[in-house]
PDB file of N, CA, C and O in Angstrom:
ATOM      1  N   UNK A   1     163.006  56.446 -17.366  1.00  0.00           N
ATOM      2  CA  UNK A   1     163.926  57.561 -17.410  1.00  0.00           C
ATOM      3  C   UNK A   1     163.439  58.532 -18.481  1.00  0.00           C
ATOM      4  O   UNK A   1     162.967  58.251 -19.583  1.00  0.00           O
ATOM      5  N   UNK A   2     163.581  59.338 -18.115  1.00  0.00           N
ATOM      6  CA  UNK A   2     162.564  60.641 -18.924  1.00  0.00           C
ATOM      7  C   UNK A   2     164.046  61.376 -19.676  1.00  0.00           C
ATOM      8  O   UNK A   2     164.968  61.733 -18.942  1.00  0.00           O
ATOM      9  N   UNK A   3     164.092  61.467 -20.513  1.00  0.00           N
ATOM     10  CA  UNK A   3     165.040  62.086 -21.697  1.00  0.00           C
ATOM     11  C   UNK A   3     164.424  63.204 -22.436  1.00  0.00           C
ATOM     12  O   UNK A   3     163.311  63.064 -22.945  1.00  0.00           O
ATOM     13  N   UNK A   4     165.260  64.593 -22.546  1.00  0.00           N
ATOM     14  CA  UNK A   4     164.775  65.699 -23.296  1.00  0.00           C
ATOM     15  C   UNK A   4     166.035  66.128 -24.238  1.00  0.00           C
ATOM     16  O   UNK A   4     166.749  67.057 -23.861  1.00  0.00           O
ATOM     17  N   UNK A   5     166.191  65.744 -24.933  1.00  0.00           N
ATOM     18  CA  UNK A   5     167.658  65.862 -25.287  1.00  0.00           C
ATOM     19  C   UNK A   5     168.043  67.427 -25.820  1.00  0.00           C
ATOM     20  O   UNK A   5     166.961  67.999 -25.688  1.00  0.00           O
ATOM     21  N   UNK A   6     168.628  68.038 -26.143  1.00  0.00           N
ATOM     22  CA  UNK A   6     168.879  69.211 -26.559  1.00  0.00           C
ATOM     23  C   UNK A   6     170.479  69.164 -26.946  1.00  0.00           C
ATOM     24  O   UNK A   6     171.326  68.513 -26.334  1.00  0.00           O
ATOM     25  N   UNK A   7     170.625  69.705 -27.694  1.00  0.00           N
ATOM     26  CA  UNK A   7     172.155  69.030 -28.545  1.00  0.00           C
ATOM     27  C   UNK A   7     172.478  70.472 -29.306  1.00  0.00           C
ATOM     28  O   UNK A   7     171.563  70.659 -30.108  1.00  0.00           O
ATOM     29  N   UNK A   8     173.099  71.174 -29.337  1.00  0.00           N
ATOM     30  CA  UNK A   8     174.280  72.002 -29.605  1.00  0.00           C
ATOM     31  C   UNK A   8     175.403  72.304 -29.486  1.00  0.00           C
ATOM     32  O   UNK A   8     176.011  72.248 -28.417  1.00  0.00           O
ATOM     33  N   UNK A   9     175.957  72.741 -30.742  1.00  0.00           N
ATOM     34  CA  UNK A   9     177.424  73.062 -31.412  1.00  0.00           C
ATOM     35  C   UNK A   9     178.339  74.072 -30.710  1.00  0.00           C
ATOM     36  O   UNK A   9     178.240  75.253 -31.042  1.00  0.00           O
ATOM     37  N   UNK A  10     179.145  73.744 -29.849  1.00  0.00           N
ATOM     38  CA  UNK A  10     180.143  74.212 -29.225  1.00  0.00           C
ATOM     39  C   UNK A  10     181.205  74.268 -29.682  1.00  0.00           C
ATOM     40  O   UNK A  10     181.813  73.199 -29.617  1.00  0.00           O
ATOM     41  N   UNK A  11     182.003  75.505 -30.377  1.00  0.00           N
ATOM     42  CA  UNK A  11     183.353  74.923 -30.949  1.00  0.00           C
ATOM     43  C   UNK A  11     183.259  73.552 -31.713  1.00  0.00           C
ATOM     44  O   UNK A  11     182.371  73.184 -32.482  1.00  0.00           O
ATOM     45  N   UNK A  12     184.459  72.848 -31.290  1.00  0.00           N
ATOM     46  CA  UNK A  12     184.456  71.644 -32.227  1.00  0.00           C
ATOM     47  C   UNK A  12     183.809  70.492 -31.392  1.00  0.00           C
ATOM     48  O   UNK A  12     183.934  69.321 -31.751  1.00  0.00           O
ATOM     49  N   UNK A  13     183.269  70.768 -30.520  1.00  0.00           N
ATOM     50  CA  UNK A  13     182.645  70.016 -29.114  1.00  0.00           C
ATOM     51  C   UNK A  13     181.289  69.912 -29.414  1.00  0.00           C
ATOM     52  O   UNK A  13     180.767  70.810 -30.075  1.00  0.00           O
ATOM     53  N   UNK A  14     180.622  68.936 -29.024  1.00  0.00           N
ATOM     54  CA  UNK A  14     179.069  68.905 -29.038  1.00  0.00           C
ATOM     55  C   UNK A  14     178.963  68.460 -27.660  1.00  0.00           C
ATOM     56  O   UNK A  14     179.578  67.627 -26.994  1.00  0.00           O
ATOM     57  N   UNK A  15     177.736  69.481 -27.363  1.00  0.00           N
ATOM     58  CA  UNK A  15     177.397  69.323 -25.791  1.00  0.00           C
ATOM     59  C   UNK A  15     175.476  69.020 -25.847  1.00  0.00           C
ATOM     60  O   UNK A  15     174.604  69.840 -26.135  1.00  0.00           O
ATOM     61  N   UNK A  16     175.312  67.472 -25.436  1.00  0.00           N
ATOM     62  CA  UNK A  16     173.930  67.325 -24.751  1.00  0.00           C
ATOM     63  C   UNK A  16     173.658  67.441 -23.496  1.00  0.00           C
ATOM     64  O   UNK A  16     174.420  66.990 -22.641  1.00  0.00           O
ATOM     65  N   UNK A  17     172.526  68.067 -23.203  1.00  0.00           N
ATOM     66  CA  UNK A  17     171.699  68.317 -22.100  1.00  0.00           C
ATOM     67  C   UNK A  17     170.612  67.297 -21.639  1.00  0.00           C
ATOM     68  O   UNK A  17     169.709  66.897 -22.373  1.00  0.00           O
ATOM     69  N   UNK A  18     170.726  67.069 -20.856  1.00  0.00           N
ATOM     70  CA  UNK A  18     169.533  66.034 -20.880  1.00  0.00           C
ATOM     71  C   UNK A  18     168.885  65.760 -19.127  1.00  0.00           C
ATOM     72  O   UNK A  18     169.748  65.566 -18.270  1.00  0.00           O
ATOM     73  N   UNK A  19     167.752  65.760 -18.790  1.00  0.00           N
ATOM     74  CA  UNK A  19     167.198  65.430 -17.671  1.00  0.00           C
ATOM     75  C   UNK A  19     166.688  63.711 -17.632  1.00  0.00           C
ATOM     76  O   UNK A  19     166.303  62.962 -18.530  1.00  0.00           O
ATOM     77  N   UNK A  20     166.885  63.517 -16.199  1.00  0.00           N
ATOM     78  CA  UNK A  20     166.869  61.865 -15.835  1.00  0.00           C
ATOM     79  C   UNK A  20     166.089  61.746 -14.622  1.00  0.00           C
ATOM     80  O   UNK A  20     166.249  62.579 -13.729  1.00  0.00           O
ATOM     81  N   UNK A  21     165.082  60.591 -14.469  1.00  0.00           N
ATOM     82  CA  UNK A  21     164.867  60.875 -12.650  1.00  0.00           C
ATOM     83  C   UNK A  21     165.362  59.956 -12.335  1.00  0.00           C
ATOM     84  O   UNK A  21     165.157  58.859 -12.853  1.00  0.00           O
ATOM     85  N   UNK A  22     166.581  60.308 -10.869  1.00  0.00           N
ATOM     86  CA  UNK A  22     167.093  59.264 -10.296  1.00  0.00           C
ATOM     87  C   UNK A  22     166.766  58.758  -9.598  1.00  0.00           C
ATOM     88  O   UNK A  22     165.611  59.177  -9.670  1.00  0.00           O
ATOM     89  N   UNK A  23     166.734  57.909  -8.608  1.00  0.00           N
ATOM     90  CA  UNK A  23     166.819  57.014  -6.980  1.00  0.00           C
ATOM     91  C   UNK A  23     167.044  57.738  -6.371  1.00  0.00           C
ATOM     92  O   UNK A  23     168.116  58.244  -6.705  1.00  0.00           O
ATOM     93  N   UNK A  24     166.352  58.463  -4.998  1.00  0.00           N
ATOM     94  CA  UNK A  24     166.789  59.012  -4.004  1.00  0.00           C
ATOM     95  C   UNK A  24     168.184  58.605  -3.455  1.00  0.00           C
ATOM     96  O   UNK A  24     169.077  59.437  -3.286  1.00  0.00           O
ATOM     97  N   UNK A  25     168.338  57.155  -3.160  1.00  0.00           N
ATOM     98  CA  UNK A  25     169.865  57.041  -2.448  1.00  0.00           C
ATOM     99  C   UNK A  25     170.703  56.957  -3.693  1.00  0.00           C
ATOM    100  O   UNK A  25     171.796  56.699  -3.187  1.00  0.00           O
ATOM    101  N   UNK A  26     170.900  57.004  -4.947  1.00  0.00           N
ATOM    102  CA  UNK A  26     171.645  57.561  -5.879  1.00  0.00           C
ATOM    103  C   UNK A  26     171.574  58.782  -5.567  1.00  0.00           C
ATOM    104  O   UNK A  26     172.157  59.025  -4.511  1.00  0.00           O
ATOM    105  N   UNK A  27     171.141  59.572  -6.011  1.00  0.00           N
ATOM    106  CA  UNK A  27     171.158  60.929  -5.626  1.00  0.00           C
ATOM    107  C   UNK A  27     171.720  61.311  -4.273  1.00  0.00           C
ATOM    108  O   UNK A  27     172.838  61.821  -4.206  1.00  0.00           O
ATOM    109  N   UNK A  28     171.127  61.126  -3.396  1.00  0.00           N
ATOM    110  CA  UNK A  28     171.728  61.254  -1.771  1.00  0.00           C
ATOM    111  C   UNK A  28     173.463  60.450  -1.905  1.00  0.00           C
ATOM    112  O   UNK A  28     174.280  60.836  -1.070  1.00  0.00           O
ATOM    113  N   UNK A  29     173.756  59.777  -2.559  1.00  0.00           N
ATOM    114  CA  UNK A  29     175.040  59.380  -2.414  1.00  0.00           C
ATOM    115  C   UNK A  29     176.000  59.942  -3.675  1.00  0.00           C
ATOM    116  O   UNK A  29     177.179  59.637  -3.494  1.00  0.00           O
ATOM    117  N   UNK A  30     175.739  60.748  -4.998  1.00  0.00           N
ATOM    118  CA  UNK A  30     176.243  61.347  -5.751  1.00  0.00           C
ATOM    119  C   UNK A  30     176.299  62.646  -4.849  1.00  0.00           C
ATOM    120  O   UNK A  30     177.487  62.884  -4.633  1.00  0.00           O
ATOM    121  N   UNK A  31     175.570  63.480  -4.305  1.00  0.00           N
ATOM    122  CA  UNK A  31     175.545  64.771  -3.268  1.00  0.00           C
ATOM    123  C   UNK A  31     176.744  64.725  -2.151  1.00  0.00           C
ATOM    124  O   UNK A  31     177.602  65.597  -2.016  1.00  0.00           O
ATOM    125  N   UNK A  32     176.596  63.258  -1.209  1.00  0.00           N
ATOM    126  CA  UNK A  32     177.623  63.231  -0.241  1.00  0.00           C
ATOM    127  C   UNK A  32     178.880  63.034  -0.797  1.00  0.00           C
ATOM    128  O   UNK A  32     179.796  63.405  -0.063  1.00  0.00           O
ATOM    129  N   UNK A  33     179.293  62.434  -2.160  1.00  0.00           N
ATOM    130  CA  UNK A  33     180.422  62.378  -2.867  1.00  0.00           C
ATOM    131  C   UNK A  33     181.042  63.646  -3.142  1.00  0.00           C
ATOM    132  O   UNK A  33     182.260  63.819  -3.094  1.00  0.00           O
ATOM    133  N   UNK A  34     180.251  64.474  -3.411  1.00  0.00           N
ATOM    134  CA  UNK A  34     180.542  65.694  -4.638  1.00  0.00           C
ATOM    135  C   UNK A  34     180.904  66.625  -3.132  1.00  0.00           C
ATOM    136  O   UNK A  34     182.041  67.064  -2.959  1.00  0.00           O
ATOM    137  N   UNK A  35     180.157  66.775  -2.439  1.00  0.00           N
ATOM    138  CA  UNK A  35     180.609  67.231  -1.392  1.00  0.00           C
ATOM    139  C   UNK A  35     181.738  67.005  -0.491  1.00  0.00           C
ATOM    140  O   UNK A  35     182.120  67.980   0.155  1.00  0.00           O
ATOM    141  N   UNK A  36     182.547  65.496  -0.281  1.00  0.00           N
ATOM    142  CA  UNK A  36     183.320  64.997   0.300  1.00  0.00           C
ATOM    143  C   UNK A  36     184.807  65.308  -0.523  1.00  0.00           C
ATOM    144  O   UNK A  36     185.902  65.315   0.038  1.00  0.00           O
ATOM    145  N   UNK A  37     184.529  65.611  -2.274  1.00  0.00           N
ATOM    146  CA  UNK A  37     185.390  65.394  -2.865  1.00  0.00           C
ATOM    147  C   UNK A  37     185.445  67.066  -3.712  1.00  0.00           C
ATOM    148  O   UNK A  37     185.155  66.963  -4.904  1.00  0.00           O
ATOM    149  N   UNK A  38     185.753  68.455  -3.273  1.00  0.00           N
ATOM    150  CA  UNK A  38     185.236  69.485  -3.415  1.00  0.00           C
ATOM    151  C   UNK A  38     186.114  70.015  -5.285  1.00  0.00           C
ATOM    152  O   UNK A  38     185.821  70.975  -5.999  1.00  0.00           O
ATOM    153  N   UNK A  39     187.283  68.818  -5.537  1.00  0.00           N
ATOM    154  CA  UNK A  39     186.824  69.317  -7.230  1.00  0.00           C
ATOM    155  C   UNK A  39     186.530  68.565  -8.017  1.00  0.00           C
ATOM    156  O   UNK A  39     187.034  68.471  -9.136  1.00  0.00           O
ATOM    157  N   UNK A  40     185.317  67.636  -7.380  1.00  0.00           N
ATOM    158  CA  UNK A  40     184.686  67.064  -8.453  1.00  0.00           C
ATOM    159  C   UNK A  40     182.966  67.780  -8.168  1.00  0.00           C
ATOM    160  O   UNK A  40     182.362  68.110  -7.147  1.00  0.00           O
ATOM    161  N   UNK A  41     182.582  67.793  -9.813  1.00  0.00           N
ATOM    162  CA  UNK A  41     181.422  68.623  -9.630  1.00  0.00           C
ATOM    163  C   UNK A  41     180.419  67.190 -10.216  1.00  0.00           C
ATOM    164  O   UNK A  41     180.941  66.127 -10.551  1.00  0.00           O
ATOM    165  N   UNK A  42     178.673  67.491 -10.247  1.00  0.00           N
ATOM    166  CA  UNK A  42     177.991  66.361 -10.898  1.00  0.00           C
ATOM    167  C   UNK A  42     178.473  66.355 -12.361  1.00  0.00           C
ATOM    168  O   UNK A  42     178.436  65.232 -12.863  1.00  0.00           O
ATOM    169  N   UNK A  43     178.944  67.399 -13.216  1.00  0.00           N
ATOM    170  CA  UNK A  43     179.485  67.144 -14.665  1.00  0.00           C
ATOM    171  C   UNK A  43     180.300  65.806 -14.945  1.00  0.00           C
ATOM    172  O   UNK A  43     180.257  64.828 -15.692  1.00  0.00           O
ATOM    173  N   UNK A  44     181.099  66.353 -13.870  1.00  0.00           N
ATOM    174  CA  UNK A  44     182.238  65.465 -14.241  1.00  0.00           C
ATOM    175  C   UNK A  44     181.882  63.989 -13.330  1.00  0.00           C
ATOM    176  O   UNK A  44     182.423  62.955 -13.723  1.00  0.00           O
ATOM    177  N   UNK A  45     181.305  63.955 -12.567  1.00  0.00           N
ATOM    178  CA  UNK A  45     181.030  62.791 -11.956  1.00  0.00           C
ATOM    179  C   UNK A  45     180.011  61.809 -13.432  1.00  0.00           C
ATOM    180  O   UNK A  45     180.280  60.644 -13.721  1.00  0.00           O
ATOM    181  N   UNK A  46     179.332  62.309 -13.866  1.00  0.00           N
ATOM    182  CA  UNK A  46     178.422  61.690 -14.930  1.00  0.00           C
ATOM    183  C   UNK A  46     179.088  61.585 -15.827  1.00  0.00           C
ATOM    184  O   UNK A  46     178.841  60.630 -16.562  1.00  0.00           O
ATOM    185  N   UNK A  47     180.249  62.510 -16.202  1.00  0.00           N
ATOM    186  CA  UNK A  47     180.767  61.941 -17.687  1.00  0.00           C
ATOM    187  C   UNK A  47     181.641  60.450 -17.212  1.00  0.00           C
ATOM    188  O   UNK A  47     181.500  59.378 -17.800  1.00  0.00           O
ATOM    189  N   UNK A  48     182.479  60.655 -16.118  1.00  0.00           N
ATOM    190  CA  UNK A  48     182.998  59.531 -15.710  1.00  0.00           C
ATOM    191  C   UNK A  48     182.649  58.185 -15.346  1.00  0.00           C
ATOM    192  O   UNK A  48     183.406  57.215 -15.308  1.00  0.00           O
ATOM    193  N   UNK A  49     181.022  58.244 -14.997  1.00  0.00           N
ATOM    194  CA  UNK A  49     180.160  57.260 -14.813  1.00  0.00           C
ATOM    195  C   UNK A  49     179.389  56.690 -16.188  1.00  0.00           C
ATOM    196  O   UNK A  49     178.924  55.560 -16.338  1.00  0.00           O
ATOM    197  N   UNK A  50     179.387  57.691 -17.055  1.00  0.00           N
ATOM    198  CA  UNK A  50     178.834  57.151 -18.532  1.00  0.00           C
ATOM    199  C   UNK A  50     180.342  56.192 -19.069  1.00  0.00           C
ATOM    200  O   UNK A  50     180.464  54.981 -19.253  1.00  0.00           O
ATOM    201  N   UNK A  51     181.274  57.237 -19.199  1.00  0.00           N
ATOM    202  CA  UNK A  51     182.189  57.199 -20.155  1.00  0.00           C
ATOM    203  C   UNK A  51     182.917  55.378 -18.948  1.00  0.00           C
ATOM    204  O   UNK A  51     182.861  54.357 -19.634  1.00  0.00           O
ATOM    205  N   UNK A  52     183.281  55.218 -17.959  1.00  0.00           N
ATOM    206  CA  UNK A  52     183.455  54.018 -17.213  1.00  0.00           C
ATOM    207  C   UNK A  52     182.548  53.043 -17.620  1.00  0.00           C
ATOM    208  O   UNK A  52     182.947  51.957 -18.039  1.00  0.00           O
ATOM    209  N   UNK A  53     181.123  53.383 -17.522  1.00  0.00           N
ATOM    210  CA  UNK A  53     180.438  52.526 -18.364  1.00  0.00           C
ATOM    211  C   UNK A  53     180.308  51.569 -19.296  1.00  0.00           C
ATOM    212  O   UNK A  53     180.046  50.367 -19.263  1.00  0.00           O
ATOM    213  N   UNK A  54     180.620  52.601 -20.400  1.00  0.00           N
ATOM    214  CA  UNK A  54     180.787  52.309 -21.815  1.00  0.00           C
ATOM    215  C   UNK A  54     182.068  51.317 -22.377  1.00  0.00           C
ATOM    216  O   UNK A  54     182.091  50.301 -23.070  1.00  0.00           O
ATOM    217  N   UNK A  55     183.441  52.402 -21.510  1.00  0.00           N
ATOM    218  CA  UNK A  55     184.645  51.203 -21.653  1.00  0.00           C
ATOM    219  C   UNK A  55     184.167  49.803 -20.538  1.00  0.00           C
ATOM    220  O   UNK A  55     183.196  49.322 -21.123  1.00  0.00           O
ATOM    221  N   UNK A  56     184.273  49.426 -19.956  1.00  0.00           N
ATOM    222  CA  UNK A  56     183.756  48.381 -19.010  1.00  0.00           C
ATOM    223  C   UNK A  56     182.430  47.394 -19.879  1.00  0.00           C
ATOM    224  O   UNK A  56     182.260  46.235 -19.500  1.00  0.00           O
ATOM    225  N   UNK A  57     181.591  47.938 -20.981  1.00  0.00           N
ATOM    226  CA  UNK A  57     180.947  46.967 -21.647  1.00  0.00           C
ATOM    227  C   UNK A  57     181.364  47.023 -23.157  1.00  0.00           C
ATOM    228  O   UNK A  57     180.465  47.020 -23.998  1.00  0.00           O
ATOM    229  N   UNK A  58     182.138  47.054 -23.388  1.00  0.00           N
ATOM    230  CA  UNK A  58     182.826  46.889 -24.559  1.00  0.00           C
ATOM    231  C   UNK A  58     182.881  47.688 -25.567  1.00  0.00           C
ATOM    232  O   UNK A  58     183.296  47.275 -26.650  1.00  0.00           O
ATOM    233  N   UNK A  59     182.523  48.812 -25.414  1.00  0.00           N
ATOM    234  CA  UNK A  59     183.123  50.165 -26.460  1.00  0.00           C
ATOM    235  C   UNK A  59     184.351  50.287 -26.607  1.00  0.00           C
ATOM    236  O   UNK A  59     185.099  50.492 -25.651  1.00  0.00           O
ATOM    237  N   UNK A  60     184.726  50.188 -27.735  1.00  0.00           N
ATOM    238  CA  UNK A  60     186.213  50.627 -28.004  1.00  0.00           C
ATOM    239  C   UNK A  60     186.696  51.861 -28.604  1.00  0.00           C
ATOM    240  O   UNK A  60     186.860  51.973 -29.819  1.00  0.00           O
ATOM    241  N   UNK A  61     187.037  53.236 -27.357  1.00  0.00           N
ATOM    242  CA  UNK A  61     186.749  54.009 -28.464  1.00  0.00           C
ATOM    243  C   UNK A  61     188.297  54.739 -27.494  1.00  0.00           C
ATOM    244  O   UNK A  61     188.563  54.754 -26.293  1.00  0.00           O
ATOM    245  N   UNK A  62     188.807  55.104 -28.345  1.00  0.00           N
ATOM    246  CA  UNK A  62     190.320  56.353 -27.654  1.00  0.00           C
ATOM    247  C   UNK A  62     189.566  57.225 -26.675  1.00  0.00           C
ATOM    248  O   UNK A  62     189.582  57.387 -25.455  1.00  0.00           O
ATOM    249  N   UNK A  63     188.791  57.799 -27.869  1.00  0.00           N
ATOM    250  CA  UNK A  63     188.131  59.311 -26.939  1.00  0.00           C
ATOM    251  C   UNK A  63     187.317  59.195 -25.902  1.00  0.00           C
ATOM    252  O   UNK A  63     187.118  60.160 -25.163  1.00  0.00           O
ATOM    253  N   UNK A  64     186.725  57.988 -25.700  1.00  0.00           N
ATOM    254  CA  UNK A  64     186.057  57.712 -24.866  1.00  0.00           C
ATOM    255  C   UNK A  64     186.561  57.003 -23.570  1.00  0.00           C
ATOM    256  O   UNK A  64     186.078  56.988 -22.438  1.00  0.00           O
ATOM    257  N   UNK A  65     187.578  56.473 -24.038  1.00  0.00           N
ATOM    258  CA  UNK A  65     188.384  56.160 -22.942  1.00  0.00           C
ATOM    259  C   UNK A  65     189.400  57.319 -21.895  1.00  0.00           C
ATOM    260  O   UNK A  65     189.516  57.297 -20.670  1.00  0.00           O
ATOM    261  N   UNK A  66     190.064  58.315 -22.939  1.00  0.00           N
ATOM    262  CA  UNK A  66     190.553  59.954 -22.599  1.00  0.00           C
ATOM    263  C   UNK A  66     189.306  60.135 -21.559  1.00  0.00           C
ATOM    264  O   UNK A  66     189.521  60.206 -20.349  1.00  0.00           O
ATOM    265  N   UNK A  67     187.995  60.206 -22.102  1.00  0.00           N
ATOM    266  CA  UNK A  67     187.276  61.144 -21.363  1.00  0.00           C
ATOM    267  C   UNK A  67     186.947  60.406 -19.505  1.00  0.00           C
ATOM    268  O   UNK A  67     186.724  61.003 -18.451  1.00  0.00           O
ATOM    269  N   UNK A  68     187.075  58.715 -19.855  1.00  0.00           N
ATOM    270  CA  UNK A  68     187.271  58.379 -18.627  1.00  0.00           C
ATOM    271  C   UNK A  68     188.392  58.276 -17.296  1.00  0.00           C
ATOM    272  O   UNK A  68     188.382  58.273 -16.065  1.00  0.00           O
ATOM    273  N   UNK A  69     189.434  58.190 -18.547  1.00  0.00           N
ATOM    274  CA  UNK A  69     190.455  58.729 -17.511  1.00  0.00           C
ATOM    275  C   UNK A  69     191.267  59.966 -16.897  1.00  0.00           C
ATOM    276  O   UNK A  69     192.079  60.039 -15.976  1.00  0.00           O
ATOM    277  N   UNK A  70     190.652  61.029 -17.889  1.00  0.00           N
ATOM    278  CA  UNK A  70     190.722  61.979 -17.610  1.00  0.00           C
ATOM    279  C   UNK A  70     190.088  62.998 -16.406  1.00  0.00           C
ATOM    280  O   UNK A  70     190.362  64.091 -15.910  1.00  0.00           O
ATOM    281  N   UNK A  71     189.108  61.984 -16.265  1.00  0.00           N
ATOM    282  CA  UNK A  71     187.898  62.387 -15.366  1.00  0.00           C
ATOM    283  C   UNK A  71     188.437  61.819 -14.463  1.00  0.00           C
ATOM    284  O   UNK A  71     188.919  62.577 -13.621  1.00  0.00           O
ATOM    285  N   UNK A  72     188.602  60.357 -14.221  1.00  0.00           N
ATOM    286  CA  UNK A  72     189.402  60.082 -12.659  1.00  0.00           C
ATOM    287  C   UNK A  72     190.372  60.121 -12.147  1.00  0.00           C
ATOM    288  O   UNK A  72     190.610  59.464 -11.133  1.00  0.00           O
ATOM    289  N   UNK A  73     191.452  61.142 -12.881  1.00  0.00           N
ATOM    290  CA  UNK A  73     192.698  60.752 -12.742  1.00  0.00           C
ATOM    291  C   UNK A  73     193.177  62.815 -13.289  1.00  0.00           C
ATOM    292  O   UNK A  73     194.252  63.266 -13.687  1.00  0.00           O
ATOM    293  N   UNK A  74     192.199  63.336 -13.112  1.00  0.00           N
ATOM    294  CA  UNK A  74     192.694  64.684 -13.108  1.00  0.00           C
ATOM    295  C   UNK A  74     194.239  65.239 -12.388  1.00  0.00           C
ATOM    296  O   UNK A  74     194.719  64.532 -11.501  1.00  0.00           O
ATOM    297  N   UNK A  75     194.947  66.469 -12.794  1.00  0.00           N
ATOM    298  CA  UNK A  75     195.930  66.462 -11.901  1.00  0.00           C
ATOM    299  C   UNK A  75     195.393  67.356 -10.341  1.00  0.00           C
ATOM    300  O   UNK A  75     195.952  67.215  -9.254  1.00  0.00           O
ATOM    301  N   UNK A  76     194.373  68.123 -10.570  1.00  0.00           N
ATOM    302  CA  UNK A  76     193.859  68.492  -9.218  1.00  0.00           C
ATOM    303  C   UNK A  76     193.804  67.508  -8.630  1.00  0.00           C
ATOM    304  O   UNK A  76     194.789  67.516  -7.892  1.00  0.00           O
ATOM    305  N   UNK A  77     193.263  66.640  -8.484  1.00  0.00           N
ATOM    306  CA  UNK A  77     193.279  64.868  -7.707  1.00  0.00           C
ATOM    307  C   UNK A  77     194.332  64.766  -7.138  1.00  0.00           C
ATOM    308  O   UNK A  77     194.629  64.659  -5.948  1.00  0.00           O
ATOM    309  N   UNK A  78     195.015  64.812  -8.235  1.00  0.00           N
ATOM    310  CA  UNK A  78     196.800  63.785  -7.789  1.00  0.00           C
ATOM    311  C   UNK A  78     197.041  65.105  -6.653  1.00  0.00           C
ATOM    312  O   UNK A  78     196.721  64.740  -5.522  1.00  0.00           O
ATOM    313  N   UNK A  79     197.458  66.337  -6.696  1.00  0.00           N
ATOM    314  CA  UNK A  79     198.217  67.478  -6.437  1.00  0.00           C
ATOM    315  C   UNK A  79     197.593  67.079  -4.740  1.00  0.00           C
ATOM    316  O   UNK A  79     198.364  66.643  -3.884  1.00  0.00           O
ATOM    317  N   UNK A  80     196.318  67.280  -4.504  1.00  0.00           N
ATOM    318  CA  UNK A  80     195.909  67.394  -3.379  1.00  0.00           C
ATOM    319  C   UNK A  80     195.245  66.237  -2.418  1.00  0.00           C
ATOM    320  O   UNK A  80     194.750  66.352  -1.297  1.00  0.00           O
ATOM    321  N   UNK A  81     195.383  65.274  -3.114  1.00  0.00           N
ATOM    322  CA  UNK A  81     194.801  63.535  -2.697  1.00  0.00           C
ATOM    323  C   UNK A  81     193.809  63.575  -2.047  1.00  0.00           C
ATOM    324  O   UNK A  81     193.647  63.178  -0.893  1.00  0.00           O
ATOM    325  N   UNK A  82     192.534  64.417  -3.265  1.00  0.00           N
ATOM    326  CA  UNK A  82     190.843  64.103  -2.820  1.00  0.00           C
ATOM    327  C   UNK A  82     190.909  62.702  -3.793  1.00  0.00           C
ATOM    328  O   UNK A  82     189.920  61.976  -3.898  1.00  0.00           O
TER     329      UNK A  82
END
């Protein structure tokens, strides 16, 4: 996995950038998702897949948990049942 990291100060937010090469059928199946599910974008699909991650192997963190459930459990979600 090829990592370029780039890291800047957003407000009180820090935002990394970073490139990865995936698996074609990862990829081909993050595309048919994002498409099937029209307000979820790849942002938010990856923070939810890191941040699920992380709680699921034993990070214990508030914010990190916010950022996972926030991500799957948006109220656009609920309102329109993608």
């Amino acid at each position: 996995m090829s990592q370029q990291p780039e890291s800047m100060a957003v407000g009180d937010d820090s935002v990394v950038s970073f490139q990865a090469e995936m698996p074609l059928p990862l990829q081909q199946a993050m595309t048919r998702f994002i498409e099937g599910h029209p307000n979820w974008d790849q942002y938010r699909l990856v923070q939810a897949a890191l941040a699920g991650f992380l709680v699921q192997n034993g990070i214990e963190s508030r914010e990190i948990t916010r950022v996972y459930v926030g991500n799957m459990f948006r109220r656009e979600t609920l309102l329109h049942g993608v």
